[in-house]
Steps between C-alpha positions, in 0.01 A plus 500: 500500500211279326312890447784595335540191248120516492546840312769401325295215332254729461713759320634253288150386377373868455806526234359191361208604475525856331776291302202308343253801486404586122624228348721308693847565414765868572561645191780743467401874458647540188647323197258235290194430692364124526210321421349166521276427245213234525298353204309259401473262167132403476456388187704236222809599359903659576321798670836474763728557294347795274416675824893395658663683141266821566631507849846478400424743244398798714759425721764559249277833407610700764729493810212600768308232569574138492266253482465078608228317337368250674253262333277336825252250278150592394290760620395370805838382575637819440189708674573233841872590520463868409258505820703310711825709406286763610407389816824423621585798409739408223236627248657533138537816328269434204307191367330461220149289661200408411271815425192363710775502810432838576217511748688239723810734434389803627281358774892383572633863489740271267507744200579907416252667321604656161301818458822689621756349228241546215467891584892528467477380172268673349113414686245366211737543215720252595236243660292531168752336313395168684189280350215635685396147498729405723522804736177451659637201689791734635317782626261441869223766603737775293847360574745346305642179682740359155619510147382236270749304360486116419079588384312245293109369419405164433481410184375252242771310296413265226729220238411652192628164294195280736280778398627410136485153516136488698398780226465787732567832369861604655417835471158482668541384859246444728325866646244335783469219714216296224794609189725289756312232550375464176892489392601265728194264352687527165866450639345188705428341190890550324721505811433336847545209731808360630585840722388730222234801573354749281469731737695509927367777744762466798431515822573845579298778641596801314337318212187425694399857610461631129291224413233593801535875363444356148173356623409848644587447843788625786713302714656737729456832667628832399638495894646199466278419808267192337434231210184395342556182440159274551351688208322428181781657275749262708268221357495600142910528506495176596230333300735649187784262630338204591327496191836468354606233740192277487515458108876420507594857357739614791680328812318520817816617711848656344719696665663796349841430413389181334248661283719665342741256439196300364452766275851502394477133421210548230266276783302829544346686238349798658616639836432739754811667608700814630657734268791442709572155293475628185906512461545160637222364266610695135880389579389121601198383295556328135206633356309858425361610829208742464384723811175671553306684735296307776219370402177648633158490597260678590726804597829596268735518797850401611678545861939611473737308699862472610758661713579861608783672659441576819743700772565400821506717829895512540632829545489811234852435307408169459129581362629791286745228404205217418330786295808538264471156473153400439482841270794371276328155459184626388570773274466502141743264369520289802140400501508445109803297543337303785222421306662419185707200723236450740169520345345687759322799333739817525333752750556837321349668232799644396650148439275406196654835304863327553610408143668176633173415693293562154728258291509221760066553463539480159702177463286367807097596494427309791701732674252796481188252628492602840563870466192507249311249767569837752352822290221274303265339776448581873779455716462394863737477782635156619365340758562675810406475892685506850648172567510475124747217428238240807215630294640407171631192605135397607390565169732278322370223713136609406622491116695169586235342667151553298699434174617191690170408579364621824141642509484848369245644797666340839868621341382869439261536844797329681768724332303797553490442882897444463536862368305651680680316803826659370355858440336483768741746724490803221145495415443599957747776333238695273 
């Protein structure tokens, strides 16, 4: 009697099981297939609720495929419950995460490669249409792991009316790291004090690895495997920021929400930022915002950033599903749309031919900044390496820290041994 309840338990958690298995939930075999949907919002702004409407609005497209967006926080938020979904075997059916993600994502088995979809529609003709920029990020050792979608680059935003009023030609912002300082010298004289900056670098580090590649130098490895961080280009990053800091130029420590609300508020005059706020910036500030490319140094360079679509492991209606999806909100007119709303810098070369996409440009220059940042200097992928969101979070404390004062050489010797701690496990792989 207590064999045959044994097996029955066991029966009934074998159904479970397979019940769980590719996504967790039955789906049935035909009519509408559906997905979850995970995303993140990283940056300033009513990202939500531009990305909620474009949900609703392929749904109503067709009668195939229905979709639930589900916004889960920033990108690590999002990245952590994507993972965990996945592990519990509840995995969602498509989530737009954090490009870097991918080497912890398919050391997961987490995600479907792509190479297969992109054939059936048409092999390099239809993957050209995306920036090439942004591709390289998507694509490991010859596959292609995701779609670009929410893609960005920092940038440089300025108030051109303090540029006025300090006598700064609005039409002239700074190029290189001495143009930058020598501008903030000039704005320090008409506008500071009281919780007013010419210039805020927030702690971030997507904005610190183009810096070290500015100064000529690399931060991690093409494997993903290992970070240079106790290096002399590390050193010259940082002597540009404290240098700000130490003559009252820039806060030591800001966040990067705040920044940009500082920004927003006229207490900032220049500011390094994502593409991604440039809609919540031109719709909130009171005066002319100007944008440029990041300023440079030795080496003309800037890294891409942002989100991709990635698909799940479920089961193959629900990734041919996921495809219609993700293809739908990056083609053409989507990704010009996005990026007319968003700010995020439309992924297709085919967008920038759009007519709508050319008059929204034309009443709104700042609008083309990044896209010229991408095809006129170097571009460079985003900072990328297994265990990627522990290794970036030891960075911002390395930012947080020597801007807050800590000594420059302990901080980078003992952050080095920290990452190389953490790495430790895939560089034995080799």
């Amino acid at each position: 009697m207590k064999k045959r309840i044994a097996l029955c338990v066991l029966a009934v958690l074998l159904v479970g099981t397979l019940a769980f298995a590719g996504g967790g939930r039955e789906q049935a075999a035909t009519g509408p297939v559906y997905l979850r949907f995970f995303y993140p919002v990283g940056v300033a702004g009513d990202h939500a609720r531009i990305m909620d409407r474009m949900v609703r609005e392929f749904n109503a497209s067709q009668n195939e495929v229905v979709v639930e967006a589900i916004f889960s926080g920033g990108y690590r938020e999002t990245m952590e419950r994507a993972q965990t979904a996945f592990l519990s075997g509840n995995a969602p059916e498509v989530a737009v995460l954090d490009a870097p993600a991918t080497f912890d994502l398919i050391e997961m088995g987490a995600i479907l490669p792509l190479d297969r979809f992109i054939e059936q529609e048409g092999g390099n003709a239809f993957i050209s249409n995306y920036l090439a920029g942004f591709m390289e990020i998507s694509r490991l050792d010859g596959t292609t792991w995701s779609l670009p979608f929410q893609r960005s680059t920092p940038l440089f935003y300025f108030n051109k009316d303090l540029f006025r009023a300090a006598g700064l030609d609005p039409n002239a912002p700074p190029r290189t790291w001495a143009e930058v300082e020598r501008a903030a010298s000039v704005l320090s004289n008409h506008f500071g004090g009281d919780g007013r900056w010419p210039i805020s670098i927030p702690i971030n580090f997507w904005l610190l690895k183009p810096m070290i590649l500015q100064a000529g130098g690399s931060l991690d490895a093409p494997d993903g495997r290992s970070v240079a961080i106790d290096t002399p280009e590390m050193r010259q990053a940082f002597g540009y920021m404290l240098n700000l800091v130490n003559r009252g130029y820039m806060p030591a420590i800001r966040q990067w929400a705040p920044s940009v609300n500082d920004f927003i508020a006229g207490n900032v005059a220049m500011l390094y930022n994502s593409t991604g706020s440039l809609g919540h910036i031109s719709r909130s500030a009171s005066f002319e915002v100007g944008t440029a490319f990041l300023p440079t140094h030795r080496r003309e360079v800037v890294i891409e950033g942002g989100g991709n679509f990635f698909i799940f492991r479920t089961d193959e209606r629900r990734q041919q599903a996921a495809w219609k999806f993700i293809t739908w909100m990056t083609n053409a007119e989507n990704a010009a749309q996005w990026s007319i709303e968003s700010g995020y810098v439309a992924v297709r070369e085919d967008s920038y031919s759009l007519p709508f996409f050319q008059e929204h440009v034309r009443q709104n220059p700042n609008a083309i900044t990044a896209f010229n940042q991408l095809q006129s200097v170097e571009v460079e992928r985003n900072f990328m390496t297994f265990q990627q969101a522990q290794v970036a979070e030891l960075l911002n404390e390395v930012k947080e820290n020597i801007l807050g004062g800590a000594n420059i050489d302990v901080t980078l010797r003992e952050a080095q041994t920290s990452a190389d701690r953490i790495l430790a496990r895939f560089q034995q792989r080799r």
